[in-house]
Steps between C-alpha positions, in 0.01 A plus 500: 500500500780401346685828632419392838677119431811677349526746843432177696756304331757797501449568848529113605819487292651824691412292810651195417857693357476685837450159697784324306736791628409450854556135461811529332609758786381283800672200357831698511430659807436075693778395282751839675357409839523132453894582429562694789266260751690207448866615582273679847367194560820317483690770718204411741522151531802573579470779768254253641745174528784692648282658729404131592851352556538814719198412684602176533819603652367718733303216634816290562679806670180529708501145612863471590439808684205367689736219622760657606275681718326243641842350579611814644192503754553171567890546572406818713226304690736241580812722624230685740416179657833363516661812606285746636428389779861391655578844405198653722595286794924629421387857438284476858764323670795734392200784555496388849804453579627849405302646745590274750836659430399837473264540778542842717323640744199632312426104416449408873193381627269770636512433863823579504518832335368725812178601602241403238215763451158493356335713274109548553279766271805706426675502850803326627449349867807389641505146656436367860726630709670257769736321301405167275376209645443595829363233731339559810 
């Protein structure tokens, strides 16, 4: 029995050398890890507060921009309805009077442009002969 307490023991030491080594490794290994986290982290926090002033200037840029085009719309609303429609009622009236001027003889009124005919299902009939208003 005594064999079986020296094995025991032997083995139990082997186990706790063994264990001692991992310990020993692992603390190196957090204590690597914790030396390269904390510059990370650091580069991080300050990734993340640029990005931030960034963001915040964006949001100013946005605004001013959302201004000037509301002020836009509201200057283009107002020159429509201070000058749009003078400028219909000028573009008619110089419209008109151009053709006034340039009237020929394909602008006259139909009753004056000879005999008038009619077209029915395809056919042209000629008009009423006898001249145009004739009164009897």
């Amino acid at each position: 029995m005594a064999v079986f307490w020296a094995i025991l023991v032997s083995f139990l030491a082997v186990v706790l050398v063994r264990l001692a080594q991992t310990l020993r490794a692992t603390t190196r290994l957090v204590a690597e890890v914790t030396e390269q986290a904390v510059p990370l982290l650091a580069d991080a926090s300050a990734t993340v507060r640029s990005a931030q002033t960034q963001l915040d200037r964006v949001d100013a840029i946005a605004s001013d921009v959302q201004e000037v085009t509301s002020n836009a719309s509201a200057l283009s609303t107002t020159v429509a309805s201070t000058f749009g429609g003078p400028l219909v009622k000028v573009a008619a009236f110089g419209y008109g009077v151009r053709r006034a001027l340039t009237r020929d003889k394909t602008d006259r009124p139909a009753e004056r442009q000879g005999p008038r005919r009619t077209v029915i299902v395809g056919r042209t009939v000629p008009r009423a002969r006898g001249g145009r208003n004739r009164k009897g």
